[in-house]
KOLPAKE-19564 format. One record per residue (C-alpha): residue number from 0; y, z negated, x. Coordinates in nm, 4 decimals, always signed. Each point is the difference from the previous one (the first is absolute). Layout:
// residues N
<site num="NUM" yy="Y" zz="Z" xx="X"/>
...
END
This chain:
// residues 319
<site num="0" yy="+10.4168" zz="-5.4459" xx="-4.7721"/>
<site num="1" yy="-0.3051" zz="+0.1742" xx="+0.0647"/>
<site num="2" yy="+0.0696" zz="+0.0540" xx="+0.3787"/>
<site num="3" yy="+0.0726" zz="-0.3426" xx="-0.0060"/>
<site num="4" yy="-0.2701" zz="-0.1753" xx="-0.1543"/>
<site num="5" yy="-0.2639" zz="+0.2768" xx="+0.2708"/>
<site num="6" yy="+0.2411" zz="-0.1077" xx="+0.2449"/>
<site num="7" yy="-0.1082" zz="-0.3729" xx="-0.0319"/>
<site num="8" yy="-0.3251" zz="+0.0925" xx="-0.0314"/>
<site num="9" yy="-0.0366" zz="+0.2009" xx="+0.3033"/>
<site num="10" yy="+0.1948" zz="-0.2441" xx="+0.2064"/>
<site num="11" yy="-0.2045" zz="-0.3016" xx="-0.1082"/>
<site num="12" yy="-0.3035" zz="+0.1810" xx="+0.1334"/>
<site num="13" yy="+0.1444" zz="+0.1522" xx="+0.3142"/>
<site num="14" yy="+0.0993" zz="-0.3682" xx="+0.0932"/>
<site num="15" yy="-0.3355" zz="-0.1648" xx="-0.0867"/>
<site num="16" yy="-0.1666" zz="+0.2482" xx="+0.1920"/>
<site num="17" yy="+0.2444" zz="-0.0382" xx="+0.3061"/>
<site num="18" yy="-0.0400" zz="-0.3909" xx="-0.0374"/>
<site num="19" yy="-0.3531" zz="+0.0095" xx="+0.0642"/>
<site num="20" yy="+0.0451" zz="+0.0034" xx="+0.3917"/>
<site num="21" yy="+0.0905" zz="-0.3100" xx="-0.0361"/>
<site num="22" yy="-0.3749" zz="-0.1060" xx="-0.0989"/>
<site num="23" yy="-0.1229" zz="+0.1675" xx="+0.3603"/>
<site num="24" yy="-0.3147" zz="+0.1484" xx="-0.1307"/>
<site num="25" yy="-0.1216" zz="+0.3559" xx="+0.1138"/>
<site num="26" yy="+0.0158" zz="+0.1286" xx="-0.3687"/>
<site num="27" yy="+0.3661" zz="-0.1705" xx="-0.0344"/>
<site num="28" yy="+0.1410" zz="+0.2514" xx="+0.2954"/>
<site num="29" yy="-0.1069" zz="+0.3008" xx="-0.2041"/>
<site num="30" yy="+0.1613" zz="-0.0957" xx="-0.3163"/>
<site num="31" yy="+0.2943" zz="-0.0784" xx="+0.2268"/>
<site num="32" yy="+0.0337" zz="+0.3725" xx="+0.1337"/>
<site num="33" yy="-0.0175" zz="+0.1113" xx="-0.4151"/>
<site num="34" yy="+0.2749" zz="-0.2078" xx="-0.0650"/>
<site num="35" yy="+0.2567" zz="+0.3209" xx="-0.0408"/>
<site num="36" yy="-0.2752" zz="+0.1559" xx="-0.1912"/>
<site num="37" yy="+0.1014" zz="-0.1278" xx="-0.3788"/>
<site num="38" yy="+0.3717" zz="+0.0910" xx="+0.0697"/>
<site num="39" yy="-0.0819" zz="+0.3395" xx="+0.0793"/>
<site num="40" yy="-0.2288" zz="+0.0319" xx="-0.2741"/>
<site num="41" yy="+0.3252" zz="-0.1226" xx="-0.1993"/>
<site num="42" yy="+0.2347" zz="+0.2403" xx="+0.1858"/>
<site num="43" yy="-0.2336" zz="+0.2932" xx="-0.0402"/>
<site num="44" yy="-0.1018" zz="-0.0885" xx="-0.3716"/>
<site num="45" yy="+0.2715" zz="-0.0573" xx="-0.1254"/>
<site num="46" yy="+0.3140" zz="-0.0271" xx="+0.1553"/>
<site num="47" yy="+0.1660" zz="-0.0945" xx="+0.3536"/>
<site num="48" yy="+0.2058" zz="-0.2746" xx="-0.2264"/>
<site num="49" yy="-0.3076" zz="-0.1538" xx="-0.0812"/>
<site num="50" yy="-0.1350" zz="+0.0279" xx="+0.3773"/>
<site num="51" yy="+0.3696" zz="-0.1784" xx="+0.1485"/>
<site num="52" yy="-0.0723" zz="-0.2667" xx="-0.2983"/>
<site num="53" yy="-0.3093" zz="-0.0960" xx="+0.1300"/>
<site num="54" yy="+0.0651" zz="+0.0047" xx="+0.3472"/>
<site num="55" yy="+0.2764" zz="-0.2285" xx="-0.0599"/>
<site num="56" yy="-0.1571" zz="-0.2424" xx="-0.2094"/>
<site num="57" yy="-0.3065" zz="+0.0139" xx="+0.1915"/>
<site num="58" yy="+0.2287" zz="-0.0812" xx="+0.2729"/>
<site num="59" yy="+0.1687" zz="-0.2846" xx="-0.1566"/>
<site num="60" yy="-0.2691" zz="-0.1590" xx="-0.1118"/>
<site num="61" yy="-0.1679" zz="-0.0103" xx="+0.3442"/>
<site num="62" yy="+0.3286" zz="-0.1368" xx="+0.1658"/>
<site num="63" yy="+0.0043" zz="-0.3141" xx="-0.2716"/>
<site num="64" yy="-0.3717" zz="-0.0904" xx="+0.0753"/>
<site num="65" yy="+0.0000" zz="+0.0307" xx="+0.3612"/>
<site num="66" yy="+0.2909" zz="+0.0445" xx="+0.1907"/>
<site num="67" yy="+0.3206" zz="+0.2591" xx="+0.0596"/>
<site num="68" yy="-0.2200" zz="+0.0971" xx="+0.2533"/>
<site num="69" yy="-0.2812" zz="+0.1588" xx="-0.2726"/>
<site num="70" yy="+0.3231" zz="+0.1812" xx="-0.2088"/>
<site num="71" yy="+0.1328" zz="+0.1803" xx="+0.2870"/>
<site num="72" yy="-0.3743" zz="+0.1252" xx="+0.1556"/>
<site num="73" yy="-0.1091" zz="+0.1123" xx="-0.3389"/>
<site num="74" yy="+0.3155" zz="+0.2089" xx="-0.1009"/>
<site num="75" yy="+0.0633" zz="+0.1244" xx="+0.3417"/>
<site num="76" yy="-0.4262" zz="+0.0538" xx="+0.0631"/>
<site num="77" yy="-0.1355" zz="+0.0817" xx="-0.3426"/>
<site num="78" yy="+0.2965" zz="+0.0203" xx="-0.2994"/>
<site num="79" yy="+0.2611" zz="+0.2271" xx="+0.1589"/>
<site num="80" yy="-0.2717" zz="+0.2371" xx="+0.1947"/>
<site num="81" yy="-0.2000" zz="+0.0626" xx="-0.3542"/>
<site num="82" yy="+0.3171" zz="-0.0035" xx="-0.2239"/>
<site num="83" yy="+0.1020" zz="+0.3135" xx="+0.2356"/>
<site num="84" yy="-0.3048" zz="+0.1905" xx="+0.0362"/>
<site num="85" yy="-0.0651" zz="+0.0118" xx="-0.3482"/>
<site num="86" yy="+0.3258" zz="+0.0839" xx="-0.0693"/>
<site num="87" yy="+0.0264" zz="+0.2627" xx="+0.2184"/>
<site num="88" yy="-0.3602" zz="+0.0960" xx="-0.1386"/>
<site num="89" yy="+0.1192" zz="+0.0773" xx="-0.3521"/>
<site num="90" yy="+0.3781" zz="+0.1784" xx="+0.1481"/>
<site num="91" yy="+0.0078" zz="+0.2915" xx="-0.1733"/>
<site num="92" yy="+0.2567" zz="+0.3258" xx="-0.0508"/>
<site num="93" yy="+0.0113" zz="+0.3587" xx="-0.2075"/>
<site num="94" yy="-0.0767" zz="+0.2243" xx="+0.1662"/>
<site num="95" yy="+0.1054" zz="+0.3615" xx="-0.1281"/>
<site num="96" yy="+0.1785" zz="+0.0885" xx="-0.3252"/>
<site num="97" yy="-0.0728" zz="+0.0706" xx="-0.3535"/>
<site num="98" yy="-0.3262" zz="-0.0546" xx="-0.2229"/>
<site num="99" yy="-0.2375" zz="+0.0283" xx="+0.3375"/>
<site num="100" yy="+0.1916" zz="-0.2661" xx="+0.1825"/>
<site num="101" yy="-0.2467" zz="-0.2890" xx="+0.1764"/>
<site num="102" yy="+0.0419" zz="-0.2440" xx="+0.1679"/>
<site num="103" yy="+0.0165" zz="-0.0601" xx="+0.3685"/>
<site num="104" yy="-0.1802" zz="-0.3077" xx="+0.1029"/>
<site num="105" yy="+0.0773" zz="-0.2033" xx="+0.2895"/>
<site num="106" yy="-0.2591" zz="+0.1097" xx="+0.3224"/>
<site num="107" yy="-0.3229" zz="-0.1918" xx="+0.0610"/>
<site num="108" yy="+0.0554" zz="+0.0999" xx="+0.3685"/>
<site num="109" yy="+0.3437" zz="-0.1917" xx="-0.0146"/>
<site num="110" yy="-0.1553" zz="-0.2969" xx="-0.1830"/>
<site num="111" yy="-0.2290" zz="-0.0545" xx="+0.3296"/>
<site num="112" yy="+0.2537" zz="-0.0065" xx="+0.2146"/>
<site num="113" yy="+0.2143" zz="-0.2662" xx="-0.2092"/>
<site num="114" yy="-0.2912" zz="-0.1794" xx="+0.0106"/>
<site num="115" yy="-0.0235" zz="-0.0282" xx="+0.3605"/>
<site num="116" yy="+0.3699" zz="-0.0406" xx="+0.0372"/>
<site num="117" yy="+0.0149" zz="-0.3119" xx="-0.2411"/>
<site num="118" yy="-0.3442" zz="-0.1187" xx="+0.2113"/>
<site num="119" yy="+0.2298" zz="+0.0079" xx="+0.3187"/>
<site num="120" yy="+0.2826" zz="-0.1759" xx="-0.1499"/>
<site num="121" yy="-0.1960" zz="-0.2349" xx="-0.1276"/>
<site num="122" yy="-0.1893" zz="-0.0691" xx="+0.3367"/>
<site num="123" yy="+0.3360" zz="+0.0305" xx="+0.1318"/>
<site num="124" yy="+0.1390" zz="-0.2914" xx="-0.2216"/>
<site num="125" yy="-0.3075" zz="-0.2437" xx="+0.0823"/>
<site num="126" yy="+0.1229" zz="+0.1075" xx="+0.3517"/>
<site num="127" yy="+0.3305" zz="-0.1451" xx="+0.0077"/>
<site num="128" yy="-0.1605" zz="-0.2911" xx="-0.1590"/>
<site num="129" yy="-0.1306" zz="-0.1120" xx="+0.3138"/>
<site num="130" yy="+0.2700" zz="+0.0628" xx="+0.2242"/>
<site num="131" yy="+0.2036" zz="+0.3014" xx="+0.0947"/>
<site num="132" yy="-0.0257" zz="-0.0321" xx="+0.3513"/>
<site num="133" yy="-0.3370" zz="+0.1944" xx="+0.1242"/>
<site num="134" yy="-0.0930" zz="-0.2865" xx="+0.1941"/>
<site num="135" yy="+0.0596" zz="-0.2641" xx="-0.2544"/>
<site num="136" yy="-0.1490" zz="+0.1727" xx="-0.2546"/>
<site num="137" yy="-0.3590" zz="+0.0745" xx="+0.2263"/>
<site num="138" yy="+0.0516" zz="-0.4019" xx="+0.0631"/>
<site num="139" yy="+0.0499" zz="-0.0690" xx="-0.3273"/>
<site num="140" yy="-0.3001" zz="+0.2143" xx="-0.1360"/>
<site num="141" yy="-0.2257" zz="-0.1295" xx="+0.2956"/>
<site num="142" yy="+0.0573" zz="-0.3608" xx="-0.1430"/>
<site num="143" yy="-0.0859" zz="+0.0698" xx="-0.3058"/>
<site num="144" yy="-0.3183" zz="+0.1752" xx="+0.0465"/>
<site num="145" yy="-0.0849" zz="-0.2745" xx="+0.2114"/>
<site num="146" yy="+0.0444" zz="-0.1995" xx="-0.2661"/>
<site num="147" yy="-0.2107" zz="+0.1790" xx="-0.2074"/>
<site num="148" yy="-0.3078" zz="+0.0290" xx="+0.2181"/>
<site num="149" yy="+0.0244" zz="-0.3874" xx="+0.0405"/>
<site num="150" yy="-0.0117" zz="-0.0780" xx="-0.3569"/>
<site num="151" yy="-0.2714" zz="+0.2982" xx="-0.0609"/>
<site num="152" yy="-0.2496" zz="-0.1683" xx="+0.2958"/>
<site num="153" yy="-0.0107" zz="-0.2566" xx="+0.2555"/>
<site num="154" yy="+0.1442" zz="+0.0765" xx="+0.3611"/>
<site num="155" yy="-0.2965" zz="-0.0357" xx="+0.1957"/>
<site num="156" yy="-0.1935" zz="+0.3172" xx="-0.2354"/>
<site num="157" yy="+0.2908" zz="+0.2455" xx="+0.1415"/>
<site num="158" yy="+0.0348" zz="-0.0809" xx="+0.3526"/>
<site num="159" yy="-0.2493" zz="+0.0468" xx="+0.2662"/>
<site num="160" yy="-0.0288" zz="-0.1760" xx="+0.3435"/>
<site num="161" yy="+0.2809" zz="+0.1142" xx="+0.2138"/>
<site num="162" yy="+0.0643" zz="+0.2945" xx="-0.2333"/>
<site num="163" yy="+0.2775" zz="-0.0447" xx="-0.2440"/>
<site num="164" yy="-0.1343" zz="+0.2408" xx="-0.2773"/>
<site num="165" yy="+0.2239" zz="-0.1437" xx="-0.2666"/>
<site num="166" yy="+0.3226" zz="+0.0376" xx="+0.1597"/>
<site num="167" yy="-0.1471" zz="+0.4214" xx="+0.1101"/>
<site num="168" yy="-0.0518" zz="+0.0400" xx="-0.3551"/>
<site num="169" yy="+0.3421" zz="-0.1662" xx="-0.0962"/>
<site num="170" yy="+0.1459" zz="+0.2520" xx="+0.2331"/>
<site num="171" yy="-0.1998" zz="+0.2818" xx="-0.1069"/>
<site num="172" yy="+0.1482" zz="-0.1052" xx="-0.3832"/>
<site num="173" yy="+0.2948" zz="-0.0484" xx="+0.0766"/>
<site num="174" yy="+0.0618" zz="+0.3400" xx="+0.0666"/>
<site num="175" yy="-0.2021" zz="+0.1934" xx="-0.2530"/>
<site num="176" yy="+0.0742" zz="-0.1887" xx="-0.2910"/>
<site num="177" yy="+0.3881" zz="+0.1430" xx="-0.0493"/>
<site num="178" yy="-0.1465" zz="+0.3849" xx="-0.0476"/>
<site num="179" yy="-0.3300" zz="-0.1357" xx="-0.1812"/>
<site num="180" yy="+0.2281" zz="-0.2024" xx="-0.2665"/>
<site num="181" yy="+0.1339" zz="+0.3556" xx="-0.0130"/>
<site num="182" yy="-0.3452" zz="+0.1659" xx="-0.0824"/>
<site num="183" yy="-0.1126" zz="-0.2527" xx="-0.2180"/>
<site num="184" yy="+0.3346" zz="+0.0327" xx="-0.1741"/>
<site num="185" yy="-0.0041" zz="+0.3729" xx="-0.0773"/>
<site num="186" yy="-0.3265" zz="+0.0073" xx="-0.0879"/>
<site num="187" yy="+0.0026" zz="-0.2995" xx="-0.2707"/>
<site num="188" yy="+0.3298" zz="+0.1786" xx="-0.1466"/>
<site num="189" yy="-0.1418" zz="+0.3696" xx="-0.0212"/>
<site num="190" yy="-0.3349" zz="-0.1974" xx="-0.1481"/>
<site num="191" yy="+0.1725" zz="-0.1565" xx="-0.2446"/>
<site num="192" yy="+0.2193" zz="+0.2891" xx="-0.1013"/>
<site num="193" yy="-0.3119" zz="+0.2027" xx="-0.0381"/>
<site num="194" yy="-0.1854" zz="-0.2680" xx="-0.2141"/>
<site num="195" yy="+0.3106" zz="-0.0711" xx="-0.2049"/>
<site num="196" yy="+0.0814" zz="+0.3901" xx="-0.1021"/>
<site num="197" yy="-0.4405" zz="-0.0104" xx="-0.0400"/>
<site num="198" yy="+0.0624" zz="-0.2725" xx="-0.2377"/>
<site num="199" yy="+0.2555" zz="+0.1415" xx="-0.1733"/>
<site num="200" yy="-0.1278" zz="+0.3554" xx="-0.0333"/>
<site num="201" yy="-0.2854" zz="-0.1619" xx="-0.1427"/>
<site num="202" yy="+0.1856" zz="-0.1759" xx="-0.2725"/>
<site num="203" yy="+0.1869" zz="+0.3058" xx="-0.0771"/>
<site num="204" yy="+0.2844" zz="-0.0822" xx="+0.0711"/>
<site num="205" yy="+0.0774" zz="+0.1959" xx="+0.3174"/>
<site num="206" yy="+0.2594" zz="+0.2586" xx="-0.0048"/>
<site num="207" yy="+0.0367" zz="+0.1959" xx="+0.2887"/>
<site num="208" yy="-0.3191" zz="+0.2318" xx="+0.0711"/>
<site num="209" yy="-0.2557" zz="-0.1197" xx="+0.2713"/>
<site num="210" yy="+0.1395" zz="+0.1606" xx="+0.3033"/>
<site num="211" yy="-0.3034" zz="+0.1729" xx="+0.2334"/>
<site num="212" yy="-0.0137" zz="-0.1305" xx="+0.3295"/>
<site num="213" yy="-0.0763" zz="+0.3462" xx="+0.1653"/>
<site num="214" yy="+0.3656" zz="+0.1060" xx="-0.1062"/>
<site num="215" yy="+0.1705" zz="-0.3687" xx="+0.1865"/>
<site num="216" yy="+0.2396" zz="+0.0965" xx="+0.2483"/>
<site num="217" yy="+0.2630" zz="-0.2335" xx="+0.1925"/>
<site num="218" yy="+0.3888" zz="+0.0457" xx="+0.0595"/>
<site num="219" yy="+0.0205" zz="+0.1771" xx="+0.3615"/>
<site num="220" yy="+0.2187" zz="-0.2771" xx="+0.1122"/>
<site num="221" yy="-0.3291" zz="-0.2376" xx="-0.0144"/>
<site num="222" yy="-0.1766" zz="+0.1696" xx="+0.2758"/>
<site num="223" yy="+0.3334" zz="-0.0435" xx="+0.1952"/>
<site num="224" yy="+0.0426" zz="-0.3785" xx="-0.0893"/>
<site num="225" yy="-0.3791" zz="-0.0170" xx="+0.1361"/>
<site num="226" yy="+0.0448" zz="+0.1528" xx="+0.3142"/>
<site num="227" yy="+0.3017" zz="-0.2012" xx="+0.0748"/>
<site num="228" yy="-0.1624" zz="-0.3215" xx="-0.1166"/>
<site num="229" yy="-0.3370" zz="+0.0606" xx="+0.2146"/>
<site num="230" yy="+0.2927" zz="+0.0755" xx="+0.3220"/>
<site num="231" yy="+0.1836" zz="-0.3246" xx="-0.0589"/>
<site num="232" yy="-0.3505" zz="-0.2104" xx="-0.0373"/>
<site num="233" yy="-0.0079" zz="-0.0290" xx="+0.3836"/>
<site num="234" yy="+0.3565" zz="-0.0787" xx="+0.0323"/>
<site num="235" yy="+0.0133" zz="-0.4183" xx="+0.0564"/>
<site num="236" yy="+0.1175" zz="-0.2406" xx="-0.1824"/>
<site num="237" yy="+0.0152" zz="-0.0541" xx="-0.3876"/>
<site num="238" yy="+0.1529" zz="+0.3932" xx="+0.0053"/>
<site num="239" yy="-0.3715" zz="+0.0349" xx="+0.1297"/>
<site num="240" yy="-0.1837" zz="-0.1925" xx="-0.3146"/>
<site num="241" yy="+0.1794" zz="+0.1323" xx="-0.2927"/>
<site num="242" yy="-0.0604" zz="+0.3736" xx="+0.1175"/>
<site num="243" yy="-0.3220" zz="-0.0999" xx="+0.0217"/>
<site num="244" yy="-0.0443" zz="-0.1129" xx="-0.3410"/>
<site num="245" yy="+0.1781" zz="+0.3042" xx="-0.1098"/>
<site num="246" yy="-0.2540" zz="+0.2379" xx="+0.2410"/>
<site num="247" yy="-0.3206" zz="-0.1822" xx="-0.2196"/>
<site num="248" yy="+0.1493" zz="+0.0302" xx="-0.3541"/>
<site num="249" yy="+0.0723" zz="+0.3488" xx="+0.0850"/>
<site num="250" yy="-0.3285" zz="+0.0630" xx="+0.1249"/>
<site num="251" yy="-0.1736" zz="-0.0893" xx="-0.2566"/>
<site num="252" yy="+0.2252" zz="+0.1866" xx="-0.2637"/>
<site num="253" yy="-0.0597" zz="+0.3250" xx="+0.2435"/>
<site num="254" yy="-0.4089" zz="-0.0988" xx="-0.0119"/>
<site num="255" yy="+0.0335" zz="+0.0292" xx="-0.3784"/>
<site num="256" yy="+0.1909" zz="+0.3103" xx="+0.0567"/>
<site num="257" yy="-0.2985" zz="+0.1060" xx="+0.2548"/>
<site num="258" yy="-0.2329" zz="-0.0681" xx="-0.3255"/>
<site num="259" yy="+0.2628" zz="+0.2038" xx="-0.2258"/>
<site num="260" yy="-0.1172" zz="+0.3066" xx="+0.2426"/>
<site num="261" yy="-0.3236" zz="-0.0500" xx="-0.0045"/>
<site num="262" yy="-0.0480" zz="+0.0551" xx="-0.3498"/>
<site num="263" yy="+0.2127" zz="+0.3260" xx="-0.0047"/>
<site num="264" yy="-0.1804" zz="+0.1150" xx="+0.2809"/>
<site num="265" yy="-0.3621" zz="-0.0114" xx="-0.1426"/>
<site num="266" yy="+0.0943" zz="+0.0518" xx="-0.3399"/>
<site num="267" yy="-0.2970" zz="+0.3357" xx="-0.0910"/>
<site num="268" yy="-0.2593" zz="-0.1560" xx="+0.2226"/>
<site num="269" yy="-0.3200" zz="-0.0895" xx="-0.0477"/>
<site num="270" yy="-0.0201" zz="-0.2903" xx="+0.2361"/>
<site num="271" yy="+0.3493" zz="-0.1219" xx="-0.1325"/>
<site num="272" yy="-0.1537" zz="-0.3320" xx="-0.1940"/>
<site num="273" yy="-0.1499" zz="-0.1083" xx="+0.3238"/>
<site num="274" yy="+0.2562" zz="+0.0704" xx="+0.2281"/>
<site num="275" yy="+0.2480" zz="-0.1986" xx="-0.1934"/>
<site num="276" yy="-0.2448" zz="-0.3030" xx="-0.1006"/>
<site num="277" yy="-0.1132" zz="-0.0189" xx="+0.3504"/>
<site num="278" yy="+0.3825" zz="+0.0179" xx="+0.1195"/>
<site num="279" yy="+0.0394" zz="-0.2913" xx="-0.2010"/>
<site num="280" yy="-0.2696" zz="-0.2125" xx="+0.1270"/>
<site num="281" yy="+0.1311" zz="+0.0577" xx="+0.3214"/>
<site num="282" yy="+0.2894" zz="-0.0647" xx="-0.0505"/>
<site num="283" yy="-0.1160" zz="-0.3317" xx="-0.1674"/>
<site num="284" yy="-0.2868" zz="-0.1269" xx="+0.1895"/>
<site num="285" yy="+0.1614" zz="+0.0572" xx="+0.3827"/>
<site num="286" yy="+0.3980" zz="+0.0460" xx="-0.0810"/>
<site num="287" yy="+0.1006" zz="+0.2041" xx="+0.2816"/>
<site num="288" yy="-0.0546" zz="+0.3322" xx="-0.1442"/>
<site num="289" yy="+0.2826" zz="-0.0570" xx="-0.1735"/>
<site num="290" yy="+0.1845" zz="+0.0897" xx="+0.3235"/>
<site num="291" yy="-0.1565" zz="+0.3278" xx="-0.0037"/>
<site num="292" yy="+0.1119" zz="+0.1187" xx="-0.3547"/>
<site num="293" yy="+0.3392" zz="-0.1602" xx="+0.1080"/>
<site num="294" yy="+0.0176" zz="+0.3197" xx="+0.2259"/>
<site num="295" yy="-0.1625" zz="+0.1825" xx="-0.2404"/>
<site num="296" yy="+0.3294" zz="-0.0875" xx="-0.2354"/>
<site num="297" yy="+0.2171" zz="+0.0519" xx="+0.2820"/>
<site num="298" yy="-0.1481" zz="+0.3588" xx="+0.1334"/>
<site num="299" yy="+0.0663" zz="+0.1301" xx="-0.3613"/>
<site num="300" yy="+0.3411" zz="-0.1324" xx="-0.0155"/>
<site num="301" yy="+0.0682" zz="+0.2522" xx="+0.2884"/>
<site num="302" yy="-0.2506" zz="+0.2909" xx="-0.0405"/>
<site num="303" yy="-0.0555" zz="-0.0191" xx="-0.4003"/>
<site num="304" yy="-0.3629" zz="-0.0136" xx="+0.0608"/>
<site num="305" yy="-0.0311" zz="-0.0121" xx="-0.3817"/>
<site num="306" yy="+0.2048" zz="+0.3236" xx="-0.0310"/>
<site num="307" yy="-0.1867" zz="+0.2112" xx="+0.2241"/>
<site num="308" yy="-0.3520" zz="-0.1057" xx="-0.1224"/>
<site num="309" yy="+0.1264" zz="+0.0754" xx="-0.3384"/>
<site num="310" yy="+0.0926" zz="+0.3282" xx="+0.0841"/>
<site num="311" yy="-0.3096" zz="+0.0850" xx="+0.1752"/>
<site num="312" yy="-0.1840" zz="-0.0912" xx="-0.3161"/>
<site num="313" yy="+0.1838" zz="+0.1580" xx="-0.2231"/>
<site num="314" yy="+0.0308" zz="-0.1557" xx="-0.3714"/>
<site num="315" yy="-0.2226" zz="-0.3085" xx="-0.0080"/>
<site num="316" yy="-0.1103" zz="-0.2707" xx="-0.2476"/>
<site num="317" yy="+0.3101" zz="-0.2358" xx="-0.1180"/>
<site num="318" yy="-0.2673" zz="-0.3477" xx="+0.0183"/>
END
């Protein structure tokens, strides 16, 4: 009853919060992207009953005052994605025997890259919404950004004499936006993860100990899947687009990987606050950088660049 009745709860707010796209205001698309956040706050809280609850009912709810249309993007977008991270967030098992047996805690490093896997699927999904065909889908996404510009502002503002600029830029979307639904996607789900387990650990309620992001590694098959993805990007077709939403989600799960080193590798020096805070504002104010601790994540998947600078330093501070 109890997972229940945080079930509804959680799922009444996750759908008012997805809902608000439909007002079109700036502040309405932000409260759209926390939509998964109070399932996984649910999930993580309490228990991944209570998280499937609420993205069901959330999901229901949605369907009857919109359209079938609303139920199937928010349980395929928002419900199922959060209902699995979480769970996967509080997957547990012994580990050793006796009186001094812990528990074994599923990796962060492993969360990240479910999170950009579920980002591709669902970019995938919104994808095959549009047309399965690589050509019918670029139409079909053309038309509607078309669309879009025409409703945001008259014609005549984004054309130019003899210069088409609306129909360059419509190109110029047209391909980007498939890997930057990606980005935005694995970023909004690692967010709210992070912010839900915050929450949570703030309540007290949080069970598994905060895992330190100097320790996150990745499953060696992910740099494989990345290097494959990034080769099949420039293969044509629709083959073409979906390995190139896989290549972004993977890159930026590799950038937060890149960050992951970072923080092992300065960990004893003085400079280390700066470093970090002005790795961050990079990172943030300009965005590409990220590409840089993307090979930074990669380069110590091969060479254990954490390893060795460990045992250079010998034993070091554990913060």
């Amino acid at each position: 009853m109890r997972n229940t009745l945080i079930g509804f709860g959680a799922g009444a707010a996750a759908a008012l919060l997805f809902a608000s796209v439909s007002t079109g205001s700036w502040l309405a698309v932000l409260l759209f992207y926390l939509a998964p956040l109070p399932i996984m706050i649910a999930g993580i809280g309490w228990s991944h009953w209570a998280a499937m609850i609420a993205a069901v009912f959330a999901a229901l709810a949605l369907g009857l005052a919109f359209s079938p249309l609303f139920f199937l993007a928010f349980l395929a977008g928002a419900g199922a994605p959060a209902w699995w991270l979480s769970y996967l967030a509080m997957l547990a098992r012994p580990a050793g025997e006796g009186p001094a047996a812990t528990l074994e805690w599923y990796p962060p490093g492993r969360l990240v890259v479910w999170a950009a896997v579920l980002a591709t699927l669902v970019v995938v999904a919104a994808i095959a919404h549009l047309g399965f065909d690589a050509a019918a889908f670029r139409a079909k996404l053309a038309e509607t950004l078309s669309g879009l510009f025409k409703a945001a502002a008259p014609t005549e503002a984004l054309t130019l004499p003899g210069v088409n600029n609306q129909a360059r830029l419509i190109d110029f979307l047209v391909e980007v936006t498939p890997p930057a639904g990606a980005v935005v996607a694995t970023i909004t789900s690692l967010l709210n993860l992070w912010l839900a387990a915050q929450i949570v650990k703030m309540s007290g309620r949080l069970q598994r100990p905060w895992p330190r992001l100097a320790d996150m590694r990745f499953p060696p098959l992910a740099a494989a899947a990345l290097v494959a993805a990034v080769a099949l990007s420039f293969a044509g077709g629709m083959l073409g687009i979906l390995a190139g939403v896989l290549s972004a989600s993977l890159f930026v799960a590799y950038g937060i990987l890149g960050f992951a080193v970072l923080h092992a590798i300065t960990l004893g020096l003085q400079a280390r606050p700066f470093l970090i805070g002005g790795a961050y504002a990079a990172v943030l104010v300009f965005g590409w950088p990220l590409l840089a601790f993307c090979l930074l994540g990669l380069i110590d998947t091969v060479l254990d660049l954490r390893g060795r600078v460990a045992r250079r330093r010998g034993p070091s501070a554990t913060t």
